[in-house]
ROTISE-178015 format. One record per residue (C-alpha): residue in one letter; x, y, z. Coordinates in Angstrom, 3 decimals. Each point is the difference from the previous one (the first is absolute). Example, Ala and Ser with C-alpha at 12.3 -4.5 7.8 and 13.67 -1.06 7.14 Angstrom:
BEGIN
<atom r="a" px="12.300" py="-4.500" pz="7.800"/>
<atom r="s" px="1.370" py="3.440" pz="-0.660"/>
//
This chain:
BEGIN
<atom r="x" px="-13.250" py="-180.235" pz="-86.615"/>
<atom r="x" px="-3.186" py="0.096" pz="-2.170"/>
<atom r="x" px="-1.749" py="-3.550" pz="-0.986"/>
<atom r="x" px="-0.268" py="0.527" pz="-3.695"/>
<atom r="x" px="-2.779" py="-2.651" pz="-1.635"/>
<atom r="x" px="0.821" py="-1.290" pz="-3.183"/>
<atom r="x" px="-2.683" py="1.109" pz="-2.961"/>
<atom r="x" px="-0.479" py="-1.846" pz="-3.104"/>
<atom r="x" px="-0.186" py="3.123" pz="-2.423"/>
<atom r="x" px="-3.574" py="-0.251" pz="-2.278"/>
<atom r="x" px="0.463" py="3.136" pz="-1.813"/>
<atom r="x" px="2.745" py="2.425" pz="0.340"/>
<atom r="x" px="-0.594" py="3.747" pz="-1.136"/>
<atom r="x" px="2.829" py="1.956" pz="-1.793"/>
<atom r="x" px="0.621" py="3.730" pz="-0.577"/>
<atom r="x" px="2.809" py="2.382" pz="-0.875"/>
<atom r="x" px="1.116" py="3.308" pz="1.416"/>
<atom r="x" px="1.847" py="2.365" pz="-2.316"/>
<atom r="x" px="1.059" py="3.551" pz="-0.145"/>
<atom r="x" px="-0.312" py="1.856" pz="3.726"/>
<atom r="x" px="-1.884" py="-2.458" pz="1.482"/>
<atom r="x" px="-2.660" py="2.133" pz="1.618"/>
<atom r="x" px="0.663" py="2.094" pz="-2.957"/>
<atom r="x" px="-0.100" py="-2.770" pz="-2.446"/>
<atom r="x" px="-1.807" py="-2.898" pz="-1.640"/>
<atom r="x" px="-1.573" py="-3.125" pz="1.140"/>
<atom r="x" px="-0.814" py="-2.671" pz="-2.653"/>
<atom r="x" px="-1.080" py="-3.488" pz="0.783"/>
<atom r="x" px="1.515" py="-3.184" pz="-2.120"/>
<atom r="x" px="-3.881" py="-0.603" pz="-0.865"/>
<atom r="x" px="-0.570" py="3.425" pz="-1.061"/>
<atom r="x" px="-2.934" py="0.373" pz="2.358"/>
<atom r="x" px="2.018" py="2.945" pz="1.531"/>
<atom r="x" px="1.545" py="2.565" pz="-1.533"/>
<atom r="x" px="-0.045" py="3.249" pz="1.086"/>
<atom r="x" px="1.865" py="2.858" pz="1.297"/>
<atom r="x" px="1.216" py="0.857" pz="3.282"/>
<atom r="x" px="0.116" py="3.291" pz="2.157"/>
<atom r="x" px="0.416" py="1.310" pz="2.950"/>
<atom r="x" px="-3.189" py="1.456" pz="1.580"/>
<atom r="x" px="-0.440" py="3.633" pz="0.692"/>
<atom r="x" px="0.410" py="-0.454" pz="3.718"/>
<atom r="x" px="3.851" py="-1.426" pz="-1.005"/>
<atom r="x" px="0.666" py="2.731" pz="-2.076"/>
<atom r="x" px="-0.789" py="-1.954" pz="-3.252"/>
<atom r="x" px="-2.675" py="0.826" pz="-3.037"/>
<atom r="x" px="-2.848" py="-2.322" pz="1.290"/>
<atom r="x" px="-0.427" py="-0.268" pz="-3.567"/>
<atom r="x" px="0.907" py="-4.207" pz="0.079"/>
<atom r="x" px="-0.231" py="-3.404" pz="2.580"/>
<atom r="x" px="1.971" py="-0.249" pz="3.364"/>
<atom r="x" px="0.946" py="-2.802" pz="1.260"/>
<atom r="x" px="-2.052" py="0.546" pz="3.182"/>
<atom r="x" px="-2.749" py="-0.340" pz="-2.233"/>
<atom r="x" px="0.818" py="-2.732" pz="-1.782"/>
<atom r="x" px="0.763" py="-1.890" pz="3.499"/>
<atom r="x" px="-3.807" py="1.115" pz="1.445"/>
<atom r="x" px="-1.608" py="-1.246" pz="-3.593"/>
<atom r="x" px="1.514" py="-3.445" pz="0.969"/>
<atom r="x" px="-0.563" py="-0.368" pz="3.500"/>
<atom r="x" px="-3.224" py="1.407" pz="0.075"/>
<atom r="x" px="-0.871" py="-2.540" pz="-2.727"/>
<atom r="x" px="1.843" py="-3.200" pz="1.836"/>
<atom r="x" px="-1.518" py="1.089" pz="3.473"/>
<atom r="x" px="-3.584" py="-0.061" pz="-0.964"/>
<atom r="x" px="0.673" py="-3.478" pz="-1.949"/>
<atom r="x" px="1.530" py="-1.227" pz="3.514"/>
<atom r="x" px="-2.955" py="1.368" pz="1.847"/>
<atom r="x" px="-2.645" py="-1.297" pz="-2.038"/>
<atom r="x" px="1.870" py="-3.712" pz="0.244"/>
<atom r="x" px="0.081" py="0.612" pz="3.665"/>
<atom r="x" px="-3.866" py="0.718" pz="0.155"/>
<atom r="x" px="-0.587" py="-2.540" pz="-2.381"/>
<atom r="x" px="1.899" py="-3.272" pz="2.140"/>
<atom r="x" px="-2.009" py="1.941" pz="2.986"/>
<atom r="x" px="-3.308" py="-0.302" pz="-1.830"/>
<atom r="x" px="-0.645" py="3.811" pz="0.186"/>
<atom r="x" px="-1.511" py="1.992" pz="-2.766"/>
<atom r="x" px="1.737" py="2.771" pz="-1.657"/>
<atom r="x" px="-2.053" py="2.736" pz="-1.516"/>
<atom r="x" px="1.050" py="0.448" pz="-3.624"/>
<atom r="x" px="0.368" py="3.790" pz="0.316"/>
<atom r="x" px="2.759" py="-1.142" pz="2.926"/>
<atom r="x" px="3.133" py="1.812" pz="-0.880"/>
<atom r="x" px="3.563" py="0.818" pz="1.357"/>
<atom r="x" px="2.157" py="3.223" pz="0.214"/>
<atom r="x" px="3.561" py="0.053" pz="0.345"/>
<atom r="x" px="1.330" py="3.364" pz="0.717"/>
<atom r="x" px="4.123" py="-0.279" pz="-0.352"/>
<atom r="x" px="1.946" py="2.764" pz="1.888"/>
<atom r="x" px="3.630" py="0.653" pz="-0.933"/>
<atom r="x" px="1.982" py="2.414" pz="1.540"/>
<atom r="x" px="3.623" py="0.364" pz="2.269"/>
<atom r="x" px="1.015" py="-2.950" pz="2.594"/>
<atom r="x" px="1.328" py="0.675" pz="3.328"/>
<atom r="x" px="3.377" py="-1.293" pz="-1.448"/>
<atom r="x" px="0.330" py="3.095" pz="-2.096"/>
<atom r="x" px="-1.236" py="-2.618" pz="-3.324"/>
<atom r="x" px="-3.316" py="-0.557" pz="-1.262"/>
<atom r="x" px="-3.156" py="-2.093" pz="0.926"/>
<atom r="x" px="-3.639" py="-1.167" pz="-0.828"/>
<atom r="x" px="-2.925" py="0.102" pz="2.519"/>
<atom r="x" px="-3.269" py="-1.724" pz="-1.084"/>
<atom r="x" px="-3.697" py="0.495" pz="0.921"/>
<atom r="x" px="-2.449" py="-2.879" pz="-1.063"/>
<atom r="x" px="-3.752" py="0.846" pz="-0.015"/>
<atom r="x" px="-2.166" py="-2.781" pz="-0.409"/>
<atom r="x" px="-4.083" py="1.238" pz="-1.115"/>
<atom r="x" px="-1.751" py="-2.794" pz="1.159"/>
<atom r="x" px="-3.968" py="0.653" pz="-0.513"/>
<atom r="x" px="-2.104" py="-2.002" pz="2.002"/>
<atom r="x" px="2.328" py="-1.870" pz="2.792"/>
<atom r="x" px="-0.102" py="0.973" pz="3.419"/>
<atom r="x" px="3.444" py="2.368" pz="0.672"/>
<atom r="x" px="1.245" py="-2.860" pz="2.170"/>
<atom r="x" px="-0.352" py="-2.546" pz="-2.618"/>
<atom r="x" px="1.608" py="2.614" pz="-2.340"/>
<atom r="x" px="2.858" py="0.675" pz="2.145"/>
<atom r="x" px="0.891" py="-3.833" pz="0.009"/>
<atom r="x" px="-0.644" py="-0.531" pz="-3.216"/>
<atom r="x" px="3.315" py="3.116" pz="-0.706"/>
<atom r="x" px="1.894" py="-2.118" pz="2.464"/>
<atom r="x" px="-0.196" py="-3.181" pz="-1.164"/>
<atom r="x" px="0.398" py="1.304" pz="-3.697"/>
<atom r="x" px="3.357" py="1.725" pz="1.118"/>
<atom r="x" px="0.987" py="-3.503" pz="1.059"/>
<atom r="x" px="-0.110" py="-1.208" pz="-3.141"/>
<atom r="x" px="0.611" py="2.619" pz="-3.145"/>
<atom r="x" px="2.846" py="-0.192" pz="-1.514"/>
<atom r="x" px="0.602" py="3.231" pz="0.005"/>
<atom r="x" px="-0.365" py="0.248" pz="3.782"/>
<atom r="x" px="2.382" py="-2.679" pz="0.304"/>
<atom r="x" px="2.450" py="1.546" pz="-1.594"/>
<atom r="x" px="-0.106" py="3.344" pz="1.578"/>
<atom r="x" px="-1.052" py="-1.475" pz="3.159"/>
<atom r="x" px="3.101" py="1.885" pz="3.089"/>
<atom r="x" px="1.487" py="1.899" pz="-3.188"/>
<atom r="x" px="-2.560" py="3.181" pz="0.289"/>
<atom r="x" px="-3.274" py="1.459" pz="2.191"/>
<atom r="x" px="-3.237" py="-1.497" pz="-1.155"/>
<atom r="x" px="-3.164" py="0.920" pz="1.277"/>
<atom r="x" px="-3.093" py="-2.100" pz="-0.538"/>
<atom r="x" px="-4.010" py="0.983" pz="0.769"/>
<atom r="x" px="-2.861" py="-0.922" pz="-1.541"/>
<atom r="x" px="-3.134" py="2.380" pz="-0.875"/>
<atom r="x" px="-3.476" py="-1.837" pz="0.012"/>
//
């Protein structure tokens, strides 16, 4: 059984899906999104709109580099402000015949020593969000360019 914890909600985000879904529209209740959707080439789609898979790196690339600069931040290390992360999302066929994600996260940490970097992923995993929530459900791979 998984221990779930209990979140008091600040802020809760809100889009809708219509037409094909991949082959759709996404618009956000705040209007802040509102785009189409398509399939990329490499699915057999136009490329010509937003996947999902993008959407979903946007976000966790954003959430992980807030969660690793409050990590370095309670550890009193200095983050370079040309730090960045890269979330490369991978979909493609499960062994169980359905579909799955895979995610790489690249931290570029300028300036740390590559140990220091490497713990500095870690412990950010520990926390995101994002991580969390993804955290036994896919692959992720961390490392950490200085």
């Amino acid at each position: 059984m998984i221990d779930v914890v209990s979140i008091e909600v600040v802020y809760t985000a809100e889009s809708t899906a219509t037409g094909g879904g991949r082959d759709g529209h996404v618009k956000s209740t705040d209007q802040k999104i509102d785009l189409d959707t398509r399939p990329p080439k490499e699915m057999g789609g136009s490329g010509e709109g937003i996947n999902p898979e993008l959407l979903f790196s946007a976000g966790w690339s954003a959430c992980f580099l807030g969660a690793l600069r409050l990590v370095a931040r309670n550890e009193k290390i200095s983050i370079d402000d040309a730090s960045g992360i890269t979330a490369q999302i991978g979909f493609g066929k499960d062994s169980a015949g359905g579909f799955g994600l895979t995610a790489n996260l690249i931290g570029y940490l300028p300036g740390l020593e590559q140990d220091a970097a490497d713990d500095l992923m870690a412990k950010a995993h520990e926390v995101c969000p994002y991580s969390k929530a993804t955290r036994g459900n896919i692959d992720v791979s961390l490392s950490a360019k200085v």
